[in-house]
C-alpha positions as CSV (number, residue, x, y, z in Angstrom):
1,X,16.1,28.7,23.6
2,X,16.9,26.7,20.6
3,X,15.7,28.0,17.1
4,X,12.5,27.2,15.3
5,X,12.3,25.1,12.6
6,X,9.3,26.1,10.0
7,X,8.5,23.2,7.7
8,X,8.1,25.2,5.2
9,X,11.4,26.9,5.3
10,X,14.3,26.7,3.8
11,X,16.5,27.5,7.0
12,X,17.1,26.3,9.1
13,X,17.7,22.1,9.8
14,X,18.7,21.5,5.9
15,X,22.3,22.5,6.1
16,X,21.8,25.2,3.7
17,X,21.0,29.1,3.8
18,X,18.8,30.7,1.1
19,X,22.2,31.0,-1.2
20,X,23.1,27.3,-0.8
21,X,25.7,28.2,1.6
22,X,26.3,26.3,4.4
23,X,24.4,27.2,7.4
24,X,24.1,25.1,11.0
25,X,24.5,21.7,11.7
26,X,21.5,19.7,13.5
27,X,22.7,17.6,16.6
28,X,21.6,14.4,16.9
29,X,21.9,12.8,20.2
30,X,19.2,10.7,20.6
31,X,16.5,9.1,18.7
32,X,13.8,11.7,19.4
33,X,16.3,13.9,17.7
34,X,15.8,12.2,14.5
35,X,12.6,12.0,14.9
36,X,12.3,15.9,15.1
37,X,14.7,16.9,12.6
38,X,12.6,14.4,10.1
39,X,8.9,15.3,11.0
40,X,10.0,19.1,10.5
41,X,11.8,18.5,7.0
42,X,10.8,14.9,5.6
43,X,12.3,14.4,2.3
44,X,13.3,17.2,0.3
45,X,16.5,15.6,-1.7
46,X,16.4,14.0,-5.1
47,X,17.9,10.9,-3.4
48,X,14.7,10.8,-1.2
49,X,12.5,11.0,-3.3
50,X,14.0,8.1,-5.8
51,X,13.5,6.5,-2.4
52,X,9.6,7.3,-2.6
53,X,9.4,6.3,-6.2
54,X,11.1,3.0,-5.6
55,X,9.0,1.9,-2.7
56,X,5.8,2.7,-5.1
57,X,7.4,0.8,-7.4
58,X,6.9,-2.1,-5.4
59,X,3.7,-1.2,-4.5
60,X,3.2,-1.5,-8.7
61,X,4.8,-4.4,-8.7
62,X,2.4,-5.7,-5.9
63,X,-0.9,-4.3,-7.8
64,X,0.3,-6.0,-11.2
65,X,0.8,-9.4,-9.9
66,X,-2.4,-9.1,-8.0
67,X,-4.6,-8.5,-10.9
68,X,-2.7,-9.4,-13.8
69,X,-4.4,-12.8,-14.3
70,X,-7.8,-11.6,-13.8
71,X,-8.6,-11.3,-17.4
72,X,-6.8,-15.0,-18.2
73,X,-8.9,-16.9,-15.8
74,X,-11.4,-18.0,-18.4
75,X,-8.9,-19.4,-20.5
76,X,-7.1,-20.9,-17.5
77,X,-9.7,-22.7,-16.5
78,X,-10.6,-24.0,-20.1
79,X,-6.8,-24.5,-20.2
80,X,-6.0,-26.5,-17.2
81,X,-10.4,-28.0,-17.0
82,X,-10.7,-26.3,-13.9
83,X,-13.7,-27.1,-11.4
84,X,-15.3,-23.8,-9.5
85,X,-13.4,-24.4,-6.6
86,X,-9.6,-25.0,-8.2
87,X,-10.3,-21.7,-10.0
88,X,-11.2,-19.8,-6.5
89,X,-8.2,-21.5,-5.3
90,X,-6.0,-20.2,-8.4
91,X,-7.4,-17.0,-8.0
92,X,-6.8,-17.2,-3.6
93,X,-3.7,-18.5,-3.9
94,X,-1.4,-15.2,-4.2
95,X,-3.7,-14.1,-1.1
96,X,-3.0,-16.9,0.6
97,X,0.5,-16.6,0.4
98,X,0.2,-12.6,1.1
99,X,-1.0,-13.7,4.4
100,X,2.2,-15.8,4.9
101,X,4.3,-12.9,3.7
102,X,2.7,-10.3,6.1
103,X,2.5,-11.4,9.3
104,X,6.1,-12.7,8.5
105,X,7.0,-9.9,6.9
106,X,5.5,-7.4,9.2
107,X,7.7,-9.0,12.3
108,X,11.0,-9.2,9.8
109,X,10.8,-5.4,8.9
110,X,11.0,-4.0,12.2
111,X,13.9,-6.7,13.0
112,X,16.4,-6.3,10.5
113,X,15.0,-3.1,8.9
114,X,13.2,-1.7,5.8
115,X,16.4,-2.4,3.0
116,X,16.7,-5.9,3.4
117,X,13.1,-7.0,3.0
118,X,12.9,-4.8,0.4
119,X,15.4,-6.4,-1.4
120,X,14.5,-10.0,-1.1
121,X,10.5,-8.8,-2.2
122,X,12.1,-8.2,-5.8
123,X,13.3,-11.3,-6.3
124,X,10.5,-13.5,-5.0
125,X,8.8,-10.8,-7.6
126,X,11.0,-12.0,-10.7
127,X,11.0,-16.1,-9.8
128,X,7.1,-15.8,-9.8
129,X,6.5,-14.2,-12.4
130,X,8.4,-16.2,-14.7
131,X,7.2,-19.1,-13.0
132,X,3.7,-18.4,-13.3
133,X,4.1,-17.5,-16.6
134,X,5.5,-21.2,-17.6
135,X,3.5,-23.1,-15.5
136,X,2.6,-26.1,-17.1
137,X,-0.8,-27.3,-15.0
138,X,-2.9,-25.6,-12.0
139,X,-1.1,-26.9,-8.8
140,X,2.5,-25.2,-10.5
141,X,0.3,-22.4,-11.5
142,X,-0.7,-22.5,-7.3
143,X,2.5,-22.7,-6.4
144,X,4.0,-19.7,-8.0
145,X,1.2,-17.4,-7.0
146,X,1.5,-18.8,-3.7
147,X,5.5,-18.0,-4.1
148,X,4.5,-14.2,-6.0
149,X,1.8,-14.0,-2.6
150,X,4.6,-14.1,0.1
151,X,6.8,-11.1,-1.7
152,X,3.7,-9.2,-2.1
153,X,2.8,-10.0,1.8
154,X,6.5,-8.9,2.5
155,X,6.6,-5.9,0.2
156,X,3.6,-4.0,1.9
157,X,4.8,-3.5,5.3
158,X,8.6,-2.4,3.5
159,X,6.8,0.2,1.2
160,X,4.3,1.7,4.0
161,X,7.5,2.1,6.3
162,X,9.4,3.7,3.8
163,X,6.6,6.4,2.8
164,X,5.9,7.6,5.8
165,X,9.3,7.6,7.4
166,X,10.7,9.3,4.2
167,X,8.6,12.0,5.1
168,X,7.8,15.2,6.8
169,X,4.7,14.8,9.4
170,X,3.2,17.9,8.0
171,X,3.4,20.1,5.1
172,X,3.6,19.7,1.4
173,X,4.6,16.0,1.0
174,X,3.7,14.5,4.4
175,X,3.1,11.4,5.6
176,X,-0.6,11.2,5.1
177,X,-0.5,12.3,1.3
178,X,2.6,9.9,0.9
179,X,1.1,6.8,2.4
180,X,-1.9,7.5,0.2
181,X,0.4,7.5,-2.9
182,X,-0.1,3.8,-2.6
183,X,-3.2,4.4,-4.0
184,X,-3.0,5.7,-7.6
185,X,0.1,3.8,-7.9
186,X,-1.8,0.4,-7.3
187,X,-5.0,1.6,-9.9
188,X,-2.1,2.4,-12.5
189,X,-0.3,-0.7,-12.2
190,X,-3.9,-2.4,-12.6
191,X,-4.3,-0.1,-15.3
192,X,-1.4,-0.6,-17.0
193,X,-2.1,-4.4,-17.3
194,X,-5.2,-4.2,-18.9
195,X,-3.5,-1.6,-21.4
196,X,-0.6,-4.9,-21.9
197,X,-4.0,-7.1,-22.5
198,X,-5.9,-4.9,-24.9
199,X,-2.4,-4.6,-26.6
200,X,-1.8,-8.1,-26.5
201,X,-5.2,-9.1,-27.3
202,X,-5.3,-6.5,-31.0
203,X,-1.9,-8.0,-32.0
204,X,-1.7,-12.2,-30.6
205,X,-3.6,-14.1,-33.9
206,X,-6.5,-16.1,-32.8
207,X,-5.2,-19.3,-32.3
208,X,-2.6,-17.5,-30.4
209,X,-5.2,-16.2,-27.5
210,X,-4.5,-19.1,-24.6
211,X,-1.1,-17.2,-24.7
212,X,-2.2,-13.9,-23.7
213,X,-2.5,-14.5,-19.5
214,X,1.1,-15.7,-20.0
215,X,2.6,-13.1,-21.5
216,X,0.7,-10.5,-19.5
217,X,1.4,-12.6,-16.2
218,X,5.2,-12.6,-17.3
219,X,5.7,-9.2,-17.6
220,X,5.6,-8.4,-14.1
221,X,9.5,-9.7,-13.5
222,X,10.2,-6.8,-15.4
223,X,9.9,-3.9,-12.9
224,X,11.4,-5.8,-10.2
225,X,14.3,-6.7,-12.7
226,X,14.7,-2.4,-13.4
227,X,14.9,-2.0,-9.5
228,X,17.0,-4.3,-8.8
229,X,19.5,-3.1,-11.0
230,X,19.2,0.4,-9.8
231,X,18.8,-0.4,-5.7
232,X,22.3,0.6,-4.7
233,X,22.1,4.2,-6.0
234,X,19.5,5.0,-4.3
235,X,17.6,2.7,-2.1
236,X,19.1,3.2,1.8
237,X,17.4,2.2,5.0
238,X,15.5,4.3,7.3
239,X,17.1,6.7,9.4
240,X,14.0,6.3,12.5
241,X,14.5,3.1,12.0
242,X,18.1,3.3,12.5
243,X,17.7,5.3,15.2
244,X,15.4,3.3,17.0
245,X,17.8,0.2,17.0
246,X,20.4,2.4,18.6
247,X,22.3,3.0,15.3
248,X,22.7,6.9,15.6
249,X,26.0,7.0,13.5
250,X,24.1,5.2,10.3
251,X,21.0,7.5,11.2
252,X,23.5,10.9,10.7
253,X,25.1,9.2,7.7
254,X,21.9,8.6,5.9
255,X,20.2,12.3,7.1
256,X,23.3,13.7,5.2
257,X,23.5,10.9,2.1
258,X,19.2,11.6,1.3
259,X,18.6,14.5,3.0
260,X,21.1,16.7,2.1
261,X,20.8,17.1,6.1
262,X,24.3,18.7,7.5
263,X,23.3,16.7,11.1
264,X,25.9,16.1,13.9
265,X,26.5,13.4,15.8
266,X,26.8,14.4,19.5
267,X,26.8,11.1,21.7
268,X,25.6,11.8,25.4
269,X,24.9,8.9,28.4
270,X,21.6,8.8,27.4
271,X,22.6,7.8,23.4
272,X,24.4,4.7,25.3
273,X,21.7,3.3,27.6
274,X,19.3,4.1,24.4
275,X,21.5,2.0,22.2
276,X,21.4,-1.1,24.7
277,X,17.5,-1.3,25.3
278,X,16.8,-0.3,21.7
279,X,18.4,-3.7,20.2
280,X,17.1,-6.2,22.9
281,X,13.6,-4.8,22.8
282,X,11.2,-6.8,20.7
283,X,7.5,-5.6,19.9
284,X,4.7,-8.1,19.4
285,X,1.3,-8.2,18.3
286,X,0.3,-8.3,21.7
287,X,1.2,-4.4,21.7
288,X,-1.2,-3.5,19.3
289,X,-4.0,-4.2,21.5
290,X,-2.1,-2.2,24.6
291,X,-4.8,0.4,26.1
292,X,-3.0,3.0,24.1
293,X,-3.4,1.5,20.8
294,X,-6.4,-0.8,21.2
295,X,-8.8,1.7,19.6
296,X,-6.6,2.2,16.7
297,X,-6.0,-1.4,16.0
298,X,-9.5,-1.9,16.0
299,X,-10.4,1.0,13.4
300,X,-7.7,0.1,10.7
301,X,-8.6,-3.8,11.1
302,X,-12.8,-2.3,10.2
303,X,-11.4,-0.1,7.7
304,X,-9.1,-2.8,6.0
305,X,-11.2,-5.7,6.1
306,X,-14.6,-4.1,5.0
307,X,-12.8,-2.4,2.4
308,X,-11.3,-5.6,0.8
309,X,-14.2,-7.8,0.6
310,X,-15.8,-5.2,-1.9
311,X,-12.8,-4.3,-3.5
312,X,-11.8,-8.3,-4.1
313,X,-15.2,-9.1,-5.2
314,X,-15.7,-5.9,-7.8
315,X,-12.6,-5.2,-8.7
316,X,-10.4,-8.4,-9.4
317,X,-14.0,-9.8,-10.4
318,X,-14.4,-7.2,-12.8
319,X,-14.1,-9.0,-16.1
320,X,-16.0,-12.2,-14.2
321,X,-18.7,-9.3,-14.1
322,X,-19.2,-7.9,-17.4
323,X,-18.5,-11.1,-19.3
324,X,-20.3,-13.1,-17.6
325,X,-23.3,-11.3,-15.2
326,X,-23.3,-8.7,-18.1
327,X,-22.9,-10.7,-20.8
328,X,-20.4,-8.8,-22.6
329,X,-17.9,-10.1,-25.1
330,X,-13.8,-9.9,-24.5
331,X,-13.0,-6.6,-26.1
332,X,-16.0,-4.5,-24.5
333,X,-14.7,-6.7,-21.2
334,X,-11.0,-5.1,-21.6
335,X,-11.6,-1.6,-22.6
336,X,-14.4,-1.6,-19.9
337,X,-11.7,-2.4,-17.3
338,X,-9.2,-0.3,-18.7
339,X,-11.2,2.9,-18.2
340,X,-12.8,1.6,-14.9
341,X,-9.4,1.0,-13.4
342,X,-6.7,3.1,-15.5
343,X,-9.2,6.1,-15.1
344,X,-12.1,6.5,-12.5
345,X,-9.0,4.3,-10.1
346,X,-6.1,6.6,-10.5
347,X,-8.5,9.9,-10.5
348,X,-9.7,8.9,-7.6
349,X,-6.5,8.1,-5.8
350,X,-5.3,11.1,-6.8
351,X,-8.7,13.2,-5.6
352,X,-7.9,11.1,-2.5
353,X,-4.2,12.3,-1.7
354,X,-4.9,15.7,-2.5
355,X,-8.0,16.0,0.1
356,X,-6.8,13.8,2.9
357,X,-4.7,16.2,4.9
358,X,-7.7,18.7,4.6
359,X,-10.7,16.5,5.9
360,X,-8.7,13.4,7.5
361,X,-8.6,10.0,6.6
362,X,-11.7,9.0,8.5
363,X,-14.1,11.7,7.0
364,X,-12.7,10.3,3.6
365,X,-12.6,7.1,3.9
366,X,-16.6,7.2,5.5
367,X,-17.7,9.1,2.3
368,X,-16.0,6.6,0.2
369,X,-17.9,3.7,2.3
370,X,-21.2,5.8,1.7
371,X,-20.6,5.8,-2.4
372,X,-19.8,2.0,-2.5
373,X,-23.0,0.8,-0.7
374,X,-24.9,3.5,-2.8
375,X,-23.1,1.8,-6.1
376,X,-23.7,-2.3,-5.0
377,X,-27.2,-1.6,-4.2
378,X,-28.2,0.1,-7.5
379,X,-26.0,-2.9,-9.0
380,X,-28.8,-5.5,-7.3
381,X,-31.5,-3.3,-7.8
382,X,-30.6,-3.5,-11.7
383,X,-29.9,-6.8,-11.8
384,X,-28.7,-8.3,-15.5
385,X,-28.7,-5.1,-17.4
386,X,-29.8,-4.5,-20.7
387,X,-29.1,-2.1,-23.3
388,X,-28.7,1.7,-22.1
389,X,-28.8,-0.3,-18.3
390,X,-25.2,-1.8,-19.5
391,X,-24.2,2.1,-19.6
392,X,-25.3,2.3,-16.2
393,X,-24.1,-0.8,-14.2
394,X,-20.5,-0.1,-15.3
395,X,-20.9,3.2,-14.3
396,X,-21.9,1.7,-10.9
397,X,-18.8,-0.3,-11.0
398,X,-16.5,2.7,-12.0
399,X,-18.5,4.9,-8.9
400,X,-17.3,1.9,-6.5
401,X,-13.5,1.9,-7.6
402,X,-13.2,5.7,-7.4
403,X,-14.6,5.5,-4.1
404,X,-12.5,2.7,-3.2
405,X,-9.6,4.4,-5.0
406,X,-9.7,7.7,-3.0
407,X,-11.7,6.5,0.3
408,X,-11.3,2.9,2.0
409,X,-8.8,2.1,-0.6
410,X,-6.3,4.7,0.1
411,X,-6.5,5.5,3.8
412,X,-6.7,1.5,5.2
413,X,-3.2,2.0,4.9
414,X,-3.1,5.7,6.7
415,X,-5.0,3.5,9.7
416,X,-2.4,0.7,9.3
417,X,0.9,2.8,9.0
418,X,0.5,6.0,10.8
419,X,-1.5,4.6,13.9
420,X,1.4,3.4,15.4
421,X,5.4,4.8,16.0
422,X,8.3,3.2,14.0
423,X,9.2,0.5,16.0
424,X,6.0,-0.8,15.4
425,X,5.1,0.4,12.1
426,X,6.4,-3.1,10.4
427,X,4.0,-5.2,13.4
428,X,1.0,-3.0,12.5
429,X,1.0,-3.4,8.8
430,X,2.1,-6.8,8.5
431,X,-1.0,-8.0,11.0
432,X,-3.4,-5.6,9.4
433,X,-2.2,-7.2,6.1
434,X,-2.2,-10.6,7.2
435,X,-5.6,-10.2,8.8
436,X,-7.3,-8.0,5.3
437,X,-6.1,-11.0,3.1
438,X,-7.4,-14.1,5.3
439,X,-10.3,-12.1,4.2
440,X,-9.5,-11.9,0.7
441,X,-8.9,-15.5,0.5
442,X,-12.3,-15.9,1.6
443,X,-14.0,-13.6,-0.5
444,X,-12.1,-14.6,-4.1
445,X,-12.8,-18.3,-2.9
446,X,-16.6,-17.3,-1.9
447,X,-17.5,-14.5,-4.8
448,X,-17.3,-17.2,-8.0
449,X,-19.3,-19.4,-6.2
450,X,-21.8,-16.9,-5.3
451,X,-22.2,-15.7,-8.3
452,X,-22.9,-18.5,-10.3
453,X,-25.7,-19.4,-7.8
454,X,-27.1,-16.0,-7.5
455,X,-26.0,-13.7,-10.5
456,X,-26.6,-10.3,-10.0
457,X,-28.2,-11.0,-6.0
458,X,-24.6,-11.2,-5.3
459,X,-24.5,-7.4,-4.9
460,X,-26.8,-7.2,-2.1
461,X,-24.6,-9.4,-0.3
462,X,-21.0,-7.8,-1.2
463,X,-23.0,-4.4,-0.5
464,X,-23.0,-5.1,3.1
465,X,-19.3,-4.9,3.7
466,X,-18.9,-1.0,3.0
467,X,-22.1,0.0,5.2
468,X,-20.6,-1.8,7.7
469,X,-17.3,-0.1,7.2
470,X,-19.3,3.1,7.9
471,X,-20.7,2.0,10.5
472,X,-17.1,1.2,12.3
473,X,-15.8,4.5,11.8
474,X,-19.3,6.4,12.9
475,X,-18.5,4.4,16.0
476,X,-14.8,5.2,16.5
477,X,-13.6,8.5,16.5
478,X,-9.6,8.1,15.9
479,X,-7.8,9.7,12.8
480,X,-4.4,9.3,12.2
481,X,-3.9,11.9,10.2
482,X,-1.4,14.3,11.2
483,X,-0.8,13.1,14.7
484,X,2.8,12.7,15.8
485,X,2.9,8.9,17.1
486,X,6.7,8.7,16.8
487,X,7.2,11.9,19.3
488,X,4.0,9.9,21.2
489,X,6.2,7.4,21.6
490,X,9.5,9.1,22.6
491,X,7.8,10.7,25.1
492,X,7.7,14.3,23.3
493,X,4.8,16.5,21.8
494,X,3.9,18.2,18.3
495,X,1.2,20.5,18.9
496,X,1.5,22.7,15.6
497,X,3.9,20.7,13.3
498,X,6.7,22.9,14.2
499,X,9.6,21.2,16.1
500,X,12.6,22.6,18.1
501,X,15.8,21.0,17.0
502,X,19.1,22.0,18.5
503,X,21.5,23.8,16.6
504,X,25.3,23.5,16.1
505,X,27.8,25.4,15.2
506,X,29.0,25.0,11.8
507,X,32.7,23.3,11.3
């Protein structure tokens, strides 16, 4: 009988005794071996994790652009004399071109893998930027958000592969807590661009002011400049994914390169036919919605589109809010959604990963729906706030993006990523994506409008979206926390997070 692998052990599968020596070598015949050998040890090298930290890094990179002009549309639409609807359509354009970018992108990144994509995302990152920055009237200002959309569209599917196939299925670091990284890393980036505004804001003269959305926009080429210069040390492509097209050898090569994984390749007749069928087969959407992953198709599309109308309408509305429904002047506008997004946002992505492989991503994500109806409605109820009642609204709004932050938020993208096995990990998120921001075009296109006609009333309206979100998930049990769709897939079983992998003898 082949030995057992404990996840939490240092022996054996990692190539190394308790000494450092060397120990046994894995063999890897098939796909389903690598599967095994990575749901029982996940990332455990420093190579690894720089993987992790670069795909949240685009995930930063993909929060910043998102919300870095929330604070400069006023001026913007002084600047360029905007009507109501060319500012929606300012503010929808980025979405509209993340819906481009994901259902593109979503098809792309299971075809010619994670690496690639990734690679083009930072420089559709860097050109939009510094477009956007320099754009001269509205429709260039459109065009590079539309431009910044589609790497942001292509970038989500890229990261969410490489989380949760850079990681163990259970355990310390797994896939669940790793997907929901995404989480904190997006309310920091947000967070950190209201720190470059307030900065900005303190030090830019007056007549200098109309400048600041520039310089704040600009700024996001940065990031994607630092990984682009640091890719080829660490960035390398996923070794399930690898596996899946039939590419064992580069599968081995990266298991030992990031892992520190001594793995053997052993070909056998069955590594051959897999490596034929695996590079002619093509998934489609048209899978998603196949008896076995109907259901789960279903519950991220509730999860994901409920939980963006709110967040769209609250959070990039945020300084819409509290200037102009609270009546609030610029600096108690910026610190406001410093603290709302820098703090209450990263605690509660963080509250979020550390309680999700306890309770599951559905209990979470249903008490997070249950806060943000509870927060909207006491926003209507309050209506234009006055005095201490200002104390109180914000606090509503900071309730709704820590629930959003560590519920909806966070595990839309467990439902997205982890519903489904790797070869159709890239289909699942870039349709869920392209399907969450059609909805986001609508909402940043609808919620100005809506609030200028009903003010406050607006919350009744935007508080329907989250107590429908509860609703779905009262109705439909599935979790895909912890569950083992890649063995699913392969035809093989995980019952306890403990894997048998087959041993070789050391050379």
């Amino acid at each position: 009988m082949p030995p057992t692998t404990d996840p939490d052990s240092p022996l054996p599968g990692n190539g190394r005794d308790t000494t450092g020596a060397p120990a046994t070598s894995l063999r890897v015949s098939t796909a389903a071996d690598v599967h095994r050998i990575l749901s029982d040890l996940g990332s455990r090298s420093p190579k690894a994790t720089a993987v992790i930290l670069l795909a949240l890094g685009g995930i930063f990179m993909d929060a910043y652009d998102f919300s870095s002009i929330a604070f400069g549309m006023p001026a913007i639409t002084e600047q360029f004399g905007l009507t109501g609807f060319m500012t929606g359509l300012v503010n929808a354009s980025i979405m509209i071109g993340a819906v481009v970018g994901a259902l593109s992108g979503g098809y792309l990144v299971d075809r010619f893998g994670r690496y690639r994509l990734f690679m083009a995302d930072m420089v559709f990152f860097v050109v939009a930027a510094l477009g956007s920055a320099l754009a001269p009237e509205a429709w260039s200002l459109i065009g590079f958000r539309f431009v910044m959309g589609i790497g942001v569209g292509l970038d989500i599917p890229v990261a969410m592969a490489f989380l949760a196939e850079f990681s163990r299925l259970r355990g310390k670091g797994n896939r669940s807590e790793r997907v929901n990284s995404w989480s904190p890393a997006w309310y920091f980036a947000t967070g950190t661009g209201y720190v470059i505004v307030l900065i900005c804001f303190l030090l830019l003269p007056m007549d200098q002011q109309d400048h600041l959305w520039r310089i704040v926009v600009g700024f996001g080429a940065v990031p994607a400049v630092i990984v682009l210069l640091v890719r080829r040390r660490y960035m390398a492509e996923s070794p399930q994914w690898l596996a899946d097209q039939g590419d064992l050898r580069g599968a081995v090569d990266v298991l030992r390169s990031h892992y520190s994984i001594d793995a053997e390749l052993v070909p056998s007749p069955e590594d051959q036919e897999s490596r034929s069928s695996a590079r002619t087969r093509l998934s489609t959407v048209l899978e998603l919605f196949a008896p076995r992953y109907r259901l789960r198709t279903i519950s991220a599309l509730c999860v994901s589109v409920f939980s963006t109308f709110g967040y769209n309408a609250v959070a990039y509305g945020t300084p819409l809010i509290i200037t102009t429904l609270f009546h609030q002047g610029p600096l108690v506008t910026i610190v406001s959604s410093l603290v709302i997004n820098l703090g209450f946002g990263l605690a509660g992505g963080l509250l979020g990963m550390g309680v999700v492989s306890r309770f599951g991503s559905r209990k979470v994500t249903l008490v997070g729906f249950t806060i943000q109806a509870a927060a909207l409605f006491t926003l209507a109820a309050i209506g234009v706030p006055s005095s201490a009642l200002v104390l109180v609204a914000v606090a509503m709004l900071a309730a709704f993006i820590f629930a959003q932050a560590g519920g909806p938020g966070a595990n839309l993208m467990n439902f997205a990523t982890l519903s489904y096995p790797t070869r159709l990990r890239g289909i699942g998120v870039g349709f869920n994506q392209g399907t969450l921001r059609a909805f986001s075009v609508l909402s940043l296109l609808g919620f100005p409008i809506l609030a200028s006609s009903l003010g406050t009333g607006v919350f009744w309206i935007v508080a329907c979206a989250p107590l429908l979100g509860a609703i779905s998930l009262l109705l439909n049990p599935w979790d895909p926390t912890g569950k083992d769709v890649d063995g699913e897939d392969l035809g093989g079983t995980t019952t306890s997070g403990t894997t048998h992998v087959e041993a070789a003898p050391a050379r």
